[in-house]
N, C-alpha and C positions, 0 to 999 in steps of 0.2 A: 504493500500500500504506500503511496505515494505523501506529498506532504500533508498535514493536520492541520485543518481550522479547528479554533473554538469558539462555537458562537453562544454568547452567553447571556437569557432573556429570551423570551419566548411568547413574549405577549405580541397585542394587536399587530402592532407597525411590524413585526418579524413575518410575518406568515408570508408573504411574497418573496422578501428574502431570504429564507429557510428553503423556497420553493425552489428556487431559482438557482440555490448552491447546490441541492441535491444533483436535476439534472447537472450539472456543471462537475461533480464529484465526478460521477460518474463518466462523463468525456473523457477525464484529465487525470483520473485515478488518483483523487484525492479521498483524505477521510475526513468525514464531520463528528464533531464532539459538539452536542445544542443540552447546555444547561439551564435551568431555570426554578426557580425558590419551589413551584410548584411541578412535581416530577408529573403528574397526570396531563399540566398541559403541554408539555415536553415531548410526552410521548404522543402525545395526538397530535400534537403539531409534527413530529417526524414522522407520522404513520409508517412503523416499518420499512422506510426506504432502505435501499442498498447503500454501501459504505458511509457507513456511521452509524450513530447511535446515540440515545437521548437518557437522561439521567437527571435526578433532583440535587441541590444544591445551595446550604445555606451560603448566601452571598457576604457575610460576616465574618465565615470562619474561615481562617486566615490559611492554616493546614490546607483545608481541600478545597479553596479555590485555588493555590497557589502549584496545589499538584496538579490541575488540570491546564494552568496556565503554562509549565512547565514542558508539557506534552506538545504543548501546538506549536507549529510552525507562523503560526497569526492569530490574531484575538478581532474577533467581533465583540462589539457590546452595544446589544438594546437593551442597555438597565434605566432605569429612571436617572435623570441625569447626577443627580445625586451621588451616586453610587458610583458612578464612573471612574474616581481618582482611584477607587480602591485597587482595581483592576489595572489600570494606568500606571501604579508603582509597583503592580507586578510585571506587568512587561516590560520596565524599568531595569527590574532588579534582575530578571531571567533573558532580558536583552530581546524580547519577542517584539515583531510591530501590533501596532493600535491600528482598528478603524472606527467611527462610531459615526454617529447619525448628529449626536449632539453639539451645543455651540460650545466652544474654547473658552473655558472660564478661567478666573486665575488663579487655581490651582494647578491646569494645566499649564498654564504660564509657568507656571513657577522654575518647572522640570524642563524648559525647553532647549534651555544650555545642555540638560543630562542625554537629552534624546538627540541628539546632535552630535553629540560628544561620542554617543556608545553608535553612531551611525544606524539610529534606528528610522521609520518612518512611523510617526503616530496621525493617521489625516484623519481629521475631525470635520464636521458639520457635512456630510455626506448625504442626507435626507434628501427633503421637498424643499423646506425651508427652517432651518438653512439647509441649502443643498443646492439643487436645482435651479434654485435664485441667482446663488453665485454663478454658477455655470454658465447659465442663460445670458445671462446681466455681462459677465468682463469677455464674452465671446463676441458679443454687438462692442462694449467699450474698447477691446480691442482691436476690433475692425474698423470703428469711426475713427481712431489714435492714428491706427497707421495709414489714413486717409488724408492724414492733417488735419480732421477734425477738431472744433473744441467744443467739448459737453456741458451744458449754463445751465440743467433740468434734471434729473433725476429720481422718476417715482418707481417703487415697486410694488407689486401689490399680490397676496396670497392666500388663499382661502380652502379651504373643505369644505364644501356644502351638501346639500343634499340634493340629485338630481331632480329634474322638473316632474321625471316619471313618479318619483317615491316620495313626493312633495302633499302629507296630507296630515301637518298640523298650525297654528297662528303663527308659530315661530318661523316657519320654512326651513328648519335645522331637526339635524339628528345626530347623535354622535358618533364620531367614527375614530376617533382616536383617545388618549390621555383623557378622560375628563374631568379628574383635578386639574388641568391645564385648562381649560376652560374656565371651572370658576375663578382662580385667578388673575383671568386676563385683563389687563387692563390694570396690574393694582400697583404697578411698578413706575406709573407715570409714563410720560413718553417725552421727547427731546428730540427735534427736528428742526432743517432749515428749511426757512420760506423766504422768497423773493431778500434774500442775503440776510436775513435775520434767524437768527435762533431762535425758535419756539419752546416752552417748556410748558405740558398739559401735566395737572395734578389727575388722579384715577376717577375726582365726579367729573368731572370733565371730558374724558376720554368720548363716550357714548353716547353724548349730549351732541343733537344734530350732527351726526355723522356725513361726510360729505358724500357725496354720489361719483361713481364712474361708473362709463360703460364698456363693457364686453361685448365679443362680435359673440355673436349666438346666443346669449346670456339675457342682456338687458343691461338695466341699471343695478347695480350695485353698491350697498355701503362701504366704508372702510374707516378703521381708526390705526390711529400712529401706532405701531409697536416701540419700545423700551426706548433704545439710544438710536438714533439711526445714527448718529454724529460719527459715530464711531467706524464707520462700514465708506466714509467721505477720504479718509488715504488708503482703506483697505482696496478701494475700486480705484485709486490713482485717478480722482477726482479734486483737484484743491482748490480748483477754481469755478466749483458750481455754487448757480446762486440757490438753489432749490435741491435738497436730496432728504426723499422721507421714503421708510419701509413701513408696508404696511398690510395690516390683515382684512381680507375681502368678508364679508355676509351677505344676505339679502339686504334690503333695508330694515324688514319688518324685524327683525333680530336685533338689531342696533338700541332700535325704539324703545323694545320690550325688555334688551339687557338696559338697559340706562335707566329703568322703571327699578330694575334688580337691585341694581346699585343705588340709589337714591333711598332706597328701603330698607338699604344696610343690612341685605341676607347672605352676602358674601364677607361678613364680618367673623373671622375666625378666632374670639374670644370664647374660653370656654363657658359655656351656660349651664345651671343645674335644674334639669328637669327631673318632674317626680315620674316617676316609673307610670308605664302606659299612657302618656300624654299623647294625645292627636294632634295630629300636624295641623288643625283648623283652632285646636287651643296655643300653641306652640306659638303660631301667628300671631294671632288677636294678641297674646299676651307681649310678644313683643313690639307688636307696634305701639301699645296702649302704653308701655315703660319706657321707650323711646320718643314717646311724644309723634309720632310719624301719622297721626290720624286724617290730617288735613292731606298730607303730602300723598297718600295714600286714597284719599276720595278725590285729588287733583288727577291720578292715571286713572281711574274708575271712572273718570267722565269720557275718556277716549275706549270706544267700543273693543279696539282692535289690543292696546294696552289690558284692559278687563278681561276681553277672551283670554290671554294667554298666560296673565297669572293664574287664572281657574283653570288653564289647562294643565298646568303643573300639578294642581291637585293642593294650593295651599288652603282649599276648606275642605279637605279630607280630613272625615275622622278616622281613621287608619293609623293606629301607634306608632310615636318613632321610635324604633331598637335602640335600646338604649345605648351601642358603642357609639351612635353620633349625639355630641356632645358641645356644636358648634353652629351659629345660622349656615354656615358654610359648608359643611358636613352633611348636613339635613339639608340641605339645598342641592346638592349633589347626590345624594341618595332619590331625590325623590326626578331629579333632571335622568339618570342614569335608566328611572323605569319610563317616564313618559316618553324620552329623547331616544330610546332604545332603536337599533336599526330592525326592520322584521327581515325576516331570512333571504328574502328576495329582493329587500330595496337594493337601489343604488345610490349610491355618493359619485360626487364630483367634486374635480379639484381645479381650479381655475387659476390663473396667473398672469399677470399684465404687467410688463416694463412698458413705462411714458418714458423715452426719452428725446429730449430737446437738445440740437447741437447747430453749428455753424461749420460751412469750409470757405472761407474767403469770407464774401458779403451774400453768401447764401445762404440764409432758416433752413434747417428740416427740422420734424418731427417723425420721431421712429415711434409705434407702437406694436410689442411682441406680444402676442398671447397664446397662452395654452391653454384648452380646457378638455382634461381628461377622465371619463365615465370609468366606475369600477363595475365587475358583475354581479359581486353579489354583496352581502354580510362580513362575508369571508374573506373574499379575497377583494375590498374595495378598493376603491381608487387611493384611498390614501397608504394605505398598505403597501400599494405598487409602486405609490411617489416617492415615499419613504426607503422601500428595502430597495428595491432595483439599481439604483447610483452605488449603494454601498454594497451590494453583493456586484456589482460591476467594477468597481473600484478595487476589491477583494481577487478578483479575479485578473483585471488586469496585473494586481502586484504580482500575484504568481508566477503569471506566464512571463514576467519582467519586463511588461509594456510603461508600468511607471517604477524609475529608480531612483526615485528622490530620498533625501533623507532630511528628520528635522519636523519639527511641527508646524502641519500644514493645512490650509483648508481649498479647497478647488476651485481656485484663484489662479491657478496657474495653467496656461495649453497645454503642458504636458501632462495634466489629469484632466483638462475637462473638456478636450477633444475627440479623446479613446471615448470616455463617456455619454456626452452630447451624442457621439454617432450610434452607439450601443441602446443608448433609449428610443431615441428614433427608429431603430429597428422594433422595436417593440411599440410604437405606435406614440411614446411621447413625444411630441414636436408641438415647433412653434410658428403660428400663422402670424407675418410681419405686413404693415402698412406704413407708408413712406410717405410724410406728405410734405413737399416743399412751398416755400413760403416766397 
């Protein structure tokens, strides 16, 4: 048997890329090693494929994560991002490369002299977004670049939605990925440039009149600023634009209905003591009534569309909340996880729009790139496929020795995000461009 992956996580965002490495094992006469905290979804996510095998694994314990990392020739990691440093200073210490899906935090910073040093490659943000974003985004930047182009605009824009087929609740949404990452959103603030000024949005803010863009196929669309875009302004070798925001796509009626969320303070993750068998319709009243939120609170109640879709969550159910959620937040997600649930046959869609603005000489253009990719089912949805396919393609080309870089990296660079770019296009990710000059 040839060289060892280990891929380690085995939830949602894995199942295409699990998928994608087996056939792949099997070409190339590789072995997979897929661990995960829970060994039953491990094994049903490998369903007795050929070369490999699936196995349970507490991701704490230092011994038998460190033996398996040991074994592999490469490390995958879909852990929650949290968890990733752990794994990151094993491949450290056993000299193995990193791939992961997630974004480069500063822990990973920290090591980046070590992995350079030990000439390892650890390439991080590998996903949809980050992922795909980059890819998409410094392929057009560096085509306008070596045009003589100069770039004065830069928006990006990404979303998981729910396709128009499986489109049948107030929100327009379902979940398809993390959904603690959802109630979240938004609570980190955002930081973006407009017309050469820095913007800075606190988290009520964020959802509050969301702005509109449209999508060729799509429609209109909301979006709100994600975290720092500031920061992604030298990473794209951009210094001199007057406008650069990233940002996350919804319907509109999502925007409206989270911004009602938030204004209600149920995404408030302080802990609450409730008496044993409370219903979610006492849970409510009781904290609106100690919060004072009764006005603010008959203010969305006058807007039809805001009304449906808090009742649609089910916040006047009398239905007990189990007692291990112990937070608006918790219990806000417990109850979004059952109504927001995908049924076995919807589909999700993944949408994505680069606005980019440049000059060559005394000529305007405006570029706009967009993707919008359907999943088939539950299973195997679109975002699953946006997610693992870059990073099981990434994973692959390191093998075969299509990318030799070493050093911590994200897919910024044409020698990973051209093997890539081409490799999803085969699979039917691609992007439809519009060119309008001025």
């Amino acid at each position: 048997m040839g060289q060892k992956i280990l891929i380690i996580g085995a939830g949602k965002s894995a199942t295409v890329l699990i998928q994608y490495l087996q056939q792949k094992a099997v070409e190339n006469d590789w072995y997979i090693l897929l661990a995960d905290g829970d060994e039953a979804t491990a094994k049903n996510k490998w369903n007795n494929a050929p070369n490999g095998t699936a196995l349970g694994i507490d991701i704490k314990n230092e011994i038998d994560r460190q033996n398996l990392v040991q074994k592999a020739d490469i490390v995958v990691s879909m852990l929650p991002a949290h968890l990733h440093f752990l794994v990151a200073k094993d491949c450290l210490h056993f000299e193995k490369p990193l791939f992961t899906a997630s974004y480069v935090d500063d822990n990973m910073r920290s090591i980046a002299s070590e992995i350079e040093a030990k000439q390892l490659l650890f390439l991080c943000e590998m996903g949809l977004d980050p992922g795909i974003d980059h890819m998409s985004a410094m392929a057009i930047i560096d085509e306008i670049h070596e045009k003589g182009g100069k770039i004065t605009s830069f928006k990006s824009h990404c979303g998981g939605l729910i396709a128009p087929e499986s489109d049948d609740n107030p929100w327009h949404y379902k979940i398809s990925w993390n959904p603690r990452n959802i109630i979240l959103a938004g609570k980190a603030g955002a930081i973006y440039l407009e017309n050469g000024a820095t913007v800075t949005k606190n988290y009520p803010e964020i959802f509050d009149q969301a702005p509109l863009v449209q999508l060729p196929g799509i429609g209109n669309l909301a979006y709100y600023p994600n975290r720092n875009s500031l920061s992604y302004i030298d990473t794209y070798q951009l210094p001199n634009v007057k406008d650069f925001v990233r940002t996350t796509l919804r319907y509109p009626a999502f925007c409206t209905g989270w911004n009602a969320i938030v204004q209600l303070h149920l995404t408030d993750e302080t802990v609450i003591e409730l008496a044993p068998n409370t219903a979610v319709q006492n849970w409510f009243n009781t904290h609106i009534q100690q919060n004072g939120l009764e006005q603010v609170l008959t203010k969305f109640n006058q807007d039809p569309q805001i009304k449906e879709q808090l009742e649609f969550i089910g916040l006047n159910d009398a239905t007990n909340i189990p007692t291990q959620f112990n937070s608006n937040a918790s219990i806000l997600q417990w109850l979004l996880e059952d109504k927001w649930k995908l049924a076995d046959t919807d589909k999700d869609l993944v949408v994505m729009l680069h606005e980019i603005e440049y000059s060559i000489g005394d000529r305007q253009f405006k570029l706009d790139s967009s993707m919008v990719f359907t999943g088939e089912d539950a299973i195997n949805t679109a975002m699953a496929t946006t997610v693992g396919l870059p990073l099981a393609m990434g994973v692959c080309a390191y093998l075969k020795g299509e990318i030799q870089m070493t050093g911590l990296h994200i897919p910024i660079d044409a020698r990973i995000y051209q093997p890539i770019l081409k490799s999803l296009a085969e699979e039917g990710i691609v992007f439809q461009e519009t060119l309008t000059s001025y």
